[in-house]
C-alpha positions as semicolon CSV with decimal commas, in nm:
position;residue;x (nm);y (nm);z (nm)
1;X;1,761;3,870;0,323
2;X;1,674;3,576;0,082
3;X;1,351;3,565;-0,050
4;X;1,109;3,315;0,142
5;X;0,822;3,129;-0,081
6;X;0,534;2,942;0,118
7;X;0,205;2,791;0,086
8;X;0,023;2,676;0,368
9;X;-0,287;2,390;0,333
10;X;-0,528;2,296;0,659
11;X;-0,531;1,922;0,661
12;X;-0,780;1,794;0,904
13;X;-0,543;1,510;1,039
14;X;-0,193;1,772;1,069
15;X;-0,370;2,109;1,101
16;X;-0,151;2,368;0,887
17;X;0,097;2,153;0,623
18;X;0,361;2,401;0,486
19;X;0,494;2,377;0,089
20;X;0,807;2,544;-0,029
21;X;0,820;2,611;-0,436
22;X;0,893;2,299;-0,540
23;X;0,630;2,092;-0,358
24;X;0,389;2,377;-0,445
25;X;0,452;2,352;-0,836
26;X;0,459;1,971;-0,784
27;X;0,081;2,003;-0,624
28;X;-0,007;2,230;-0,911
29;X;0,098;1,964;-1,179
30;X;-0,161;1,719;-1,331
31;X;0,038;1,430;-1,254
32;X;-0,035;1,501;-0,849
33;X;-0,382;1,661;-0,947
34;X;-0,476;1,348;-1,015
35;X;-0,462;1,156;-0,652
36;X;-0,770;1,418;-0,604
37;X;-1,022;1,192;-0,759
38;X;-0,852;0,837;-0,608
39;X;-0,976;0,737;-0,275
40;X;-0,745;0,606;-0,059
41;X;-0,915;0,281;0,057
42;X;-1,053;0,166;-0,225
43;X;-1,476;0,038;-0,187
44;X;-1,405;0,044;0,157
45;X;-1,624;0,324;0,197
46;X;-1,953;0,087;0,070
47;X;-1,862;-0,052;0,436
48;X;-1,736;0,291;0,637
49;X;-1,948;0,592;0,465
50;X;-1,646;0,834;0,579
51;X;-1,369;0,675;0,449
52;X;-1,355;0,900;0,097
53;X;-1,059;1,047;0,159
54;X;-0,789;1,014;-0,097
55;X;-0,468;0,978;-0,151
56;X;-0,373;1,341;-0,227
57;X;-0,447;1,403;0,141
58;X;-0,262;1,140;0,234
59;X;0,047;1,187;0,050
60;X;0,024;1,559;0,248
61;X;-0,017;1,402;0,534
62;X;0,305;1,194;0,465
63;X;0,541;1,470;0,376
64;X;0,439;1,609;0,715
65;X;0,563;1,317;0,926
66;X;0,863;1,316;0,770
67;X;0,915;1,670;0,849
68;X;0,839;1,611;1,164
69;X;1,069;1,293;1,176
70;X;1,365;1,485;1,014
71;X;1,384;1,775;1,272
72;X;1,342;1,514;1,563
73;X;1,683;1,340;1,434
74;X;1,814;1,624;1,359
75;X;1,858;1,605;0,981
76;X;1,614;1,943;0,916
77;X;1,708;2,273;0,790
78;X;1,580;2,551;0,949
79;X;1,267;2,726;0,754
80;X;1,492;2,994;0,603
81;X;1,671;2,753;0,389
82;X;1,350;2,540;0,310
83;X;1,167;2,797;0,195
84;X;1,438;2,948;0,016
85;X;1,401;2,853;-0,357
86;X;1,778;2,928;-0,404
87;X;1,915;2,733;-0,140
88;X;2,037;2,437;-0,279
89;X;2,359;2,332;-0,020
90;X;2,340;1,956;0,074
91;X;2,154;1,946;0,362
92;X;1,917;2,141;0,219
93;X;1,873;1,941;-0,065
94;X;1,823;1,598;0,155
95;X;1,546;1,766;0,361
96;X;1,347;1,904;0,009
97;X;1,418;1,544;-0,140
98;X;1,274;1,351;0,180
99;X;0,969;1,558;0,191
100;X;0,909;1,523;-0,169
101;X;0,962;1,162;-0,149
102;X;0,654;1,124;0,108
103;X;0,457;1,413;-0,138
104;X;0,532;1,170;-0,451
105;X;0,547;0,796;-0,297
106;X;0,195;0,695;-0,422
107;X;0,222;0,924;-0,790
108;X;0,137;0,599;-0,989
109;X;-0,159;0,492;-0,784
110;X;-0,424;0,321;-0,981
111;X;-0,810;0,415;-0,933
112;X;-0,923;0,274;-0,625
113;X;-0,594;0,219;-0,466
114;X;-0,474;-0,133;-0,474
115;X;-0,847;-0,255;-0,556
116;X;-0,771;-0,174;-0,966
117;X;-0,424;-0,227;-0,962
118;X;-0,474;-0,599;-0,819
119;X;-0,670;-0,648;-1,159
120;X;-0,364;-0,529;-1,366
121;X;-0,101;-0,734;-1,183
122;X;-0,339;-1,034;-1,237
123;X;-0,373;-1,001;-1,612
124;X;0,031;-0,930;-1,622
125;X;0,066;-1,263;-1,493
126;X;-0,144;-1,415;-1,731
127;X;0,039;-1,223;-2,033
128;X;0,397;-1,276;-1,876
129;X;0,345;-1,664;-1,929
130;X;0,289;-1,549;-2,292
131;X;0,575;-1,340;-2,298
132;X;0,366;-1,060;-2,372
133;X;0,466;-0,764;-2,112
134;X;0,709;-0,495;-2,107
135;X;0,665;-0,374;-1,778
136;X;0,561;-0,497;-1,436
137;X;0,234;-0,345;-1,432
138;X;0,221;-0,201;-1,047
139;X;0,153;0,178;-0,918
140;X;0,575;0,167;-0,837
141;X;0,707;0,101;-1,171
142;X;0,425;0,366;-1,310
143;X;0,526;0,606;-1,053
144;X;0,861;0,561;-1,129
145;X;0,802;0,661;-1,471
146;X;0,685;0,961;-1,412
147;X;0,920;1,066;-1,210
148;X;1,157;0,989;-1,438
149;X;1,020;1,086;-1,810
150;X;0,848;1,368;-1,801
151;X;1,104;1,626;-1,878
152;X;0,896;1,856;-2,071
153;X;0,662;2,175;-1,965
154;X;0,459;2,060;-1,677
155;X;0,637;1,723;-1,634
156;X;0,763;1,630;-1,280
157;X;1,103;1,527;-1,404
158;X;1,131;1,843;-1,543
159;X;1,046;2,067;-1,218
160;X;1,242;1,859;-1,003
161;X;1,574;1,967;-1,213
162;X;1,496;2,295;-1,248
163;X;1,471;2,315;-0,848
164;X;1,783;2,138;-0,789
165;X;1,653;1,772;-0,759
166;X;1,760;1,429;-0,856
167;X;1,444;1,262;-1,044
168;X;1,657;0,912;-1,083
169;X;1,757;0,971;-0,672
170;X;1,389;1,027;-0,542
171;X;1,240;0,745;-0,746
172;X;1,544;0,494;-0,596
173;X;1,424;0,666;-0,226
174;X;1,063;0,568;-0,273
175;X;1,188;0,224;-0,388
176;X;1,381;0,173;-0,103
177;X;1,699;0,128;-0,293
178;X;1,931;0,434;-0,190
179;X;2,237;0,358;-0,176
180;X;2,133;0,626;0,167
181;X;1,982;0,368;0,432
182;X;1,853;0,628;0,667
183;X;1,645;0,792;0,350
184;X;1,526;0,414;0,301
185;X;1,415;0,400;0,602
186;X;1,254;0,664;0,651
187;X;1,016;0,555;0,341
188;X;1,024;0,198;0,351
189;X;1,033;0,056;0,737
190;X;0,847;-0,089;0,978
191;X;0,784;0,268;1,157
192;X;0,806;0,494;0,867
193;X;0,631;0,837;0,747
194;X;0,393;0,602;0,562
195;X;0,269;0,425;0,782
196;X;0,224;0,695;1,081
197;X;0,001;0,894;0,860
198;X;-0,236;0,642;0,697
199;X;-0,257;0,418;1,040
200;X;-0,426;0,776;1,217
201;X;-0,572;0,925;0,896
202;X;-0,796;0,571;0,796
203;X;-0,866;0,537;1,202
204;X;-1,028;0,907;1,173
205;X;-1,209;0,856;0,821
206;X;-1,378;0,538;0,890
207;X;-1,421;0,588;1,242
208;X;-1,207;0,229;1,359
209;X;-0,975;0,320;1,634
210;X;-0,782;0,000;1,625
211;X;-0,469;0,263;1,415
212;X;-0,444;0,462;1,688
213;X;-0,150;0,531;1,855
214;X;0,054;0,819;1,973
215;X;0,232;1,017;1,726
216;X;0,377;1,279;1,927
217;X;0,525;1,044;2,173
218;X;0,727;0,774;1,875
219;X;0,840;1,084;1,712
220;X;0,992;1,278;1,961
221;X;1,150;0,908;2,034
222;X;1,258;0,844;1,671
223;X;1,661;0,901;1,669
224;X;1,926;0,768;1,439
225;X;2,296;0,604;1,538
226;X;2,621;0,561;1,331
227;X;2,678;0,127;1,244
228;X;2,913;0,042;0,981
229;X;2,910;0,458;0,794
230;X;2,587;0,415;0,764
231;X;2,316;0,651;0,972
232;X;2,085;0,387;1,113
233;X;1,680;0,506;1,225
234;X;1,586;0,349;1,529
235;X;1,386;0,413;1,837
236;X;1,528;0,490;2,198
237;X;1,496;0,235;2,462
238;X;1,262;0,414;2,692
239;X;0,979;0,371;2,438
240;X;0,971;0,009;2,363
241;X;0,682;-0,052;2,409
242;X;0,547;0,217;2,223
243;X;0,729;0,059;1,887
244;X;0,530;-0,247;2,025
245;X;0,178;-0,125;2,035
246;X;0,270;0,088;1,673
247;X;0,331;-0,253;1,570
248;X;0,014;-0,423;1,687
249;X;-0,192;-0,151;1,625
250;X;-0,083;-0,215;1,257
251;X;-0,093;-0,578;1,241
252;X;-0,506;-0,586;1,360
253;X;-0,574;-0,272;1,148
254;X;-0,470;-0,495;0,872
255;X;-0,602;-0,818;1,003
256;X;-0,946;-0,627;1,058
257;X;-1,052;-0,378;0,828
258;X;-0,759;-0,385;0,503
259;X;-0,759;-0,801;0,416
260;X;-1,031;-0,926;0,609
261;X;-1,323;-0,678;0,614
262;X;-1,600;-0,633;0,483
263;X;-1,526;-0,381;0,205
264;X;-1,244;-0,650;0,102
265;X;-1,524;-0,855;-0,095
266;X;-1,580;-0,557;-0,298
267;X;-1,226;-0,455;-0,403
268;X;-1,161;-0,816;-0,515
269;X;-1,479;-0,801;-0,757
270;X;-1,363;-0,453;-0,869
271;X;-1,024;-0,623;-0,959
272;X;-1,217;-0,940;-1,118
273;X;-1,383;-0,705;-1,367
274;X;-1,095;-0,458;-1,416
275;X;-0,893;-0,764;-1,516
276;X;-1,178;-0,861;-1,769
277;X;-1,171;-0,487;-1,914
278;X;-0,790;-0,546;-2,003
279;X;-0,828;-0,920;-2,171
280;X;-1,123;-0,748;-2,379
281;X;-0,927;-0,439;-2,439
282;X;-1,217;-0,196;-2,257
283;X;-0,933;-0,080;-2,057
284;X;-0,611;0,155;-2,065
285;X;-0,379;-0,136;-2,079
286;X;-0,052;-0,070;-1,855
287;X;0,158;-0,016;-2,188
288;X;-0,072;0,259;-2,295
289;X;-0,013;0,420;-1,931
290;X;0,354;0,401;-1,957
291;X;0,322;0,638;-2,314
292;X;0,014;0,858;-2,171
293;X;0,255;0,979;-1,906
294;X;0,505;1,127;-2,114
295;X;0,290;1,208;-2,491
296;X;-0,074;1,279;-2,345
297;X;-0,071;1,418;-1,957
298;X;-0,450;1,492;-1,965
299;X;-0,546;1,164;-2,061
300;X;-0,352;1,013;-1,817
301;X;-0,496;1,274;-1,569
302;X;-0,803;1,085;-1,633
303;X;-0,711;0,736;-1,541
304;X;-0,874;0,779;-1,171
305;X;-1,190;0,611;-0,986
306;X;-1,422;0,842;-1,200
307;X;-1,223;0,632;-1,497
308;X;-1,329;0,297;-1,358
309;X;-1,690;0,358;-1,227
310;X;-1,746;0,523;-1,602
311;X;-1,636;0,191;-1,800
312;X;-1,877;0,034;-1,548
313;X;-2,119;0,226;-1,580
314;X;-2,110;0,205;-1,970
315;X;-2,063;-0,163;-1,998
316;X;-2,372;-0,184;-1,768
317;X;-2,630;0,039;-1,998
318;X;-2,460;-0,177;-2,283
319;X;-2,551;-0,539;-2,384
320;X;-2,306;-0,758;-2,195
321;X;-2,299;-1,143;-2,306
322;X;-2,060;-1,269;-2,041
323;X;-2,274;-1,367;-1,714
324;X;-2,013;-1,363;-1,475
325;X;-1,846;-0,978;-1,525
326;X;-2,259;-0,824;-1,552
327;X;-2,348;-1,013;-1,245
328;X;-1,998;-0,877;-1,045
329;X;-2,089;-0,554;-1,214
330;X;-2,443;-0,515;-1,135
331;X;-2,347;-0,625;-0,740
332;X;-2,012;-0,376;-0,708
333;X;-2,221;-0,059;-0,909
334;X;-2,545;-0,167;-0,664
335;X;-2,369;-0,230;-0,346
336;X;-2,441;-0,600;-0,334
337;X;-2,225;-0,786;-0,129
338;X;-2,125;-1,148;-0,215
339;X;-2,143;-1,431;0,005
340;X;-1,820;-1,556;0,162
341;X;-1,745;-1,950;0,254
342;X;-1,548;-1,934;0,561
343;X;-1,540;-2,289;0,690
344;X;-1,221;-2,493;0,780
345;X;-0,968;-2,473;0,643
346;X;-1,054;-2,145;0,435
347;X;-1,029;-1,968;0,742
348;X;-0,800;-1,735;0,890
349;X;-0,509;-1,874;1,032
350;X;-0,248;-1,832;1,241
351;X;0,076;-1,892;1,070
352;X;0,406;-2,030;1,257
353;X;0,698;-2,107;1,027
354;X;0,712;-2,134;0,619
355;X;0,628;-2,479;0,641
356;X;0,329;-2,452;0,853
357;X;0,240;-2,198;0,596
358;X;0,315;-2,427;0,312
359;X;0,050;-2,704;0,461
360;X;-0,220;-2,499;0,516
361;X;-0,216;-2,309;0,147
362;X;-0,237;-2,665;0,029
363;X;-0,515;-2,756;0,240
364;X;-0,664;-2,426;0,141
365;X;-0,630;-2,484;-0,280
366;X;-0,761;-2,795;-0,231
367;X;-1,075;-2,725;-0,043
368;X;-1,076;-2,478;-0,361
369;X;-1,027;-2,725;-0,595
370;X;-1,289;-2,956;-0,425
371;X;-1,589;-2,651;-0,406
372;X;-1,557;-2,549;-0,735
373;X;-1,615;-2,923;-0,888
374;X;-1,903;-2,930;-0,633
375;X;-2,043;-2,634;-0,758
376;X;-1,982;-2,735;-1,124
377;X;-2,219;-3,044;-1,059
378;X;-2,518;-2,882;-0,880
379;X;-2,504;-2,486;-1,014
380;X;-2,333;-2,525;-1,398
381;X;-2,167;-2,173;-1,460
382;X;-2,170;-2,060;-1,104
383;X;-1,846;-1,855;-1,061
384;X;-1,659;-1,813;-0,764
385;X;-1,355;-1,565;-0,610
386;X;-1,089;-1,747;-0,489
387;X;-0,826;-1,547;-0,301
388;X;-0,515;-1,720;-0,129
389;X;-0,301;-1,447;-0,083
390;X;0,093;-1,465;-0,130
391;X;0,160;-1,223;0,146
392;X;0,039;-1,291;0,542
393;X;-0,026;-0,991;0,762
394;X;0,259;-1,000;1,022
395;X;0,382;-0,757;1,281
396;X;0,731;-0,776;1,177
397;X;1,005;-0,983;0,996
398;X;1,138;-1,283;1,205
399;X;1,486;-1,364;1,176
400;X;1,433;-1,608;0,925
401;X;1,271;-1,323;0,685
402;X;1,581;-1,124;0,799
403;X;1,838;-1,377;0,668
404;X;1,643;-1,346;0,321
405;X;1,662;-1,038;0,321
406;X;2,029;-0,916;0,448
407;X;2,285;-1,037;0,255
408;X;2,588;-0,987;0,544
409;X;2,376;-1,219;0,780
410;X;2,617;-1,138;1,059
411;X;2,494;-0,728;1,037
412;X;2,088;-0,779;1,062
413;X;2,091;-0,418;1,198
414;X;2,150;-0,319;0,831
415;X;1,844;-0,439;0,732
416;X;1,630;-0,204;0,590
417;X;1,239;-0,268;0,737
418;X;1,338;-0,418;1,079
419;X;1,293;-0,153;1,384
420;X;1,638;-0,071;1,588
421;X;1,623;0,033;1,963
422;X;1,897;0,240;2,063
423;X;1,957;0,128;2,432
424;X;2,061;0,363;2,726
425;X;2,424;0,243;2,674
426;X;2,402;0,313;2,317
427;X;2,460;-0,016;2,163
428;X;2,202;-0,081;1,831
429;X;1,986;-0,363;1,860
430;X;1,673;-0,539;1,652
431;X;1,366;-0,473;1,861
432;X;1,305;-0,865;1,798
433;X;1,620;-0,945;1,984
434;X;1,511;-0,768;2,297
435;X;1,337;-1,019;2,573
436;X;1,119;-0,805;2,679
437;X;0,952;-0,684;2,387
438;X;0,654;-0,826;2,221
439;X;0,804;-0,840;1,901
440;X;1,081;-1,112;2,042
441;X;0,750;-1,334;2,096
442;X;0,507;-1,228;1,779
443;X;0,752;-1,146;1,530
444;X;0,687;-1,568;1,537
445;X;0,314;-1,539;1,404
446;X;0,157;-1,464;1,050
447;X;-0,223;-1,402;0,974
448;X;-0,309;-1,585;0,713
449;X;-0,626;-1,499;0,546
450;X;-0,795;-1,705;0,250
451;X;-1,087;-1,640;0,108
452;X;-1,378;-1,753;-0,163
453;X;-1,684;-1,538;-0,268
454;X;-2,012;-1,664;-0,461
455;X;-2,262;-1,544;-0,564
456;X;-2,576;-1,521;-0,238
457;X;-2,779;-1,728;-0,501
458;X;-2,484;-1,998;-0,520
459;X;-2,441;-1,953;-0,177
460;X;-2,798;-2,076;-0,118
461;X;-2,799;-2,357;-0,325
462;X;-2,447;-2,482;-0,168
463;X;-2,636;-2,516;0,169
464;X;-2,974;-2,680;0,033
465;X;-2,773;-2,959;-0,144
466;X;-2,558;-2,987;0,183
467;X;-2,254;-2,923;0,000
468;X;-2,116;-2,670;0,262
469;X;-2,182;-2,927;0,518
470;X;-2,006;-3,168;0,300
471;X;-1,674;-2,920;0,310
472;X;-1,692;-2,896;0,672
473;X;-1,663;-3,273;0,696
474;X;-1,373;-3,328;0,406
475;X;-1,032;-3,360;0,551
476;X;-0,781;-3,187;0,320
């Protein structure tokens, strides 16, 4: 009888999570140690005092789901062969590699989530119009490299061969670029592993039920159908309307508490002053990631929220000269919350088409535009956070997005995010194409959500010299 190797972990969302060798030596490594000491939404626990969890639970959690997924469409092993270090047939293989995919999908998270790493990508646009970076500084193309350079003692890519995986495979899985649509899919859709974890898991930590939905019920309804050799994931017909409320439970988790709450404020200063670290050079800049993953794992293990709050912390107790980064630093180490202007038309909006879109961003960057000379002439130095975001919250692509994205127009059921329905006579359809779903109607509509942030002493003067008034009255 072949030798079985298992460890188990209690997770408080998925009760008992099961590892087989490989994830277990993958949980052991530094590289995963490291998601430990990252919480998984950012300063949004300033806001919800629960919400510390991090995203090495998480990324459990994941790999869970996507068990759980895999036996419900019937592309599982049995436990025998998981948990079989030398079982290494095909099938085998996929289920290990799926699971590990989920386990690894956030390995190049930066501290505080997306709140740090929105600093980086901001200062690699500045440098890129100098022709300055190598790499696109973002937690993907870091994770990536890990994945894939680290064959050495300890290193991912070198575990992953020795157990019989693909490092160049996995990474192109957690991309989304497989040549394998169903393993796409089940990492990058509209309903994936992803997403079913963190919607419940953040509901539960900050105590926000708008995630909620029911888990047992869309898996057990999660099956996949044969279109063009290709294994498509899609949901059956008789629960609709469950791929509905999954969607809308989504769509005002993010419209609520991820881009318009009130922990938002706090993630955007966080990246303001991250992306001052890096043009000052207080900061692991992303090229000096890229070679800590592969020549110094322990100080890479380092880069994590304790990283961040420590170069606050220091640049706090030191003498700082530039008023803007120790005011944002004094107010994001105290807790202090800066005032938001949220008057026509920097306001969240409801967004129809691309050109509707197009006219309000313009009204919005000129409002901007208009404020900040404003505030140049009454408060000299006053600084202000501007955020008109490139990406709307939306419950799913419309079939205009779809056309973008598919290049065979006339096969939108390849597309990779959309969600299929399988109906009771077994022809494949986009759940935006059926009249009686929601989708058909909201796929339509886009949230978008600007925003600008001063400073509560700014914000005061603004209203004693009338100059929010003023704004309200200006017709952009």
């Amino acid at each position: 009888m072949a030798q079985v190797f298992k460890k188990v972990i209690f997770d408080n969302i998925h009760g008992y999570i099961s590892l087989n060798q490989v994830e277990t030596r993958v949980l052991e490594s530094l590289y995963y140690q490291r998601l430990r000491w990252i919480r998984q939404l950012g300063f949004s626990f300033y806001i919800f005092p629960g919400a510390t969890h991090t995203r090495h639970a998480h990324a459990l959690g994941v790999l869970h789901v996507m068990d759980r997924i895999l036996k419900s469409i019937g592309k599982a092993v049995d436990d025998q062969h998981l948990f079989d270090p030398k079982a290494r047939d095909e099938q085998t293989t996929f289920h290990r590699t799926m699971r590990l995919a989920a386990m690894l999908h956030d390995i190049g998270t930066f501290p505080f989530s997306h709140s740090i790493e929105l600093g980086y990508i901001n200062h690699w646009r500045h440098q890129r119009q100098l022709g300055k970076p190598k790499y696109v500084a973002n937690h993907e193309v870091l994770g990536s490299h890990i994945l894939r350079h680290t064959d050495f003692e300890g290193g991912l890519t070198q575990i992953l061969r020795e157990e019989g995986i693909d490092p160049d495979e996995l990474s192109k899985i957690i991309a989304g670029k497989s040549k394998n649509l169903l393993a796409n899919q089940l990492m990058h859709s509209d309903v994936d592993a992803d997403r079913m974890d963190y919607l419940i898991r953040d509901a539960h930590h900050t105590g926000i039920k708008l995630g909620v939905y029911d888990m047992d019920l869309l898996i057990r309804n999660i099956t996949t159908t044969q279109n063009q050799n290709q294994d498509i994931l899609c949901i059956k017909e008789d629960a609709l309307n469950l791929a509905d409320a999954f969607l809308v439970s989504r769509y005002f988790w993010y419209s609520q508490i991820i881009n318009d709450g009130a922990g938002y404020k706090f993630d955007l200063i966080a990246a303001k002053i991250a992306e001052y670290f890096l043009e000052n050079g207080l900061a692991y800049s992303f090229d000096q990631l890229i070679d800590q993953v592969s020549q110094n794992p322990y100080e890479y293990f380092t880069f994590n929220d304790s990283y961040f709050m420590a170069k606050l912390h220091e640049f706090l107790a030191g003498r700082v000269t530039h008023p803007m980064i120790r005011e944002l630093s004094e107010m994001l180490a105290r807790r202090i919350p800066p005032a938001q202007i949220k008057l026509a038309p920097v306001t969240p909006t409801l967004i129809e088409s691309e050109t509707h879109r197009q006219e309000v961003a313009e009204r919005v960057s000129k409002a901007v535009d208009w404020l900040k000379n404003e505030m140049d002439s009454v408060t000299p130095g006053a600084w202000m956070i501007s955020d008109i975001p490139g990406k709307d919250v939306i419950f799913t692509r419309n079939h205009e997005a779809l056309k973008k994205e598919v290049k065979d127009t006339k096969r939108p059921v390849l597309a990779r995010d959309s969600v299929k329905i399988l109906t009771r006579h077994g022809e494949l359809k986009l759940l935006i194409d059926i009249s009686n779903s929601l989708m058909s109607i909201l796929s339509g509509y886009r949230n978008f959500i600007p925003r600008i942030y001063v400073s509560p002493k700014t914000f005061e003067t603004l209203e004693k010299k009338k100059i929010l008034e003023k704004l309200r009255d200006q017709k952009f």
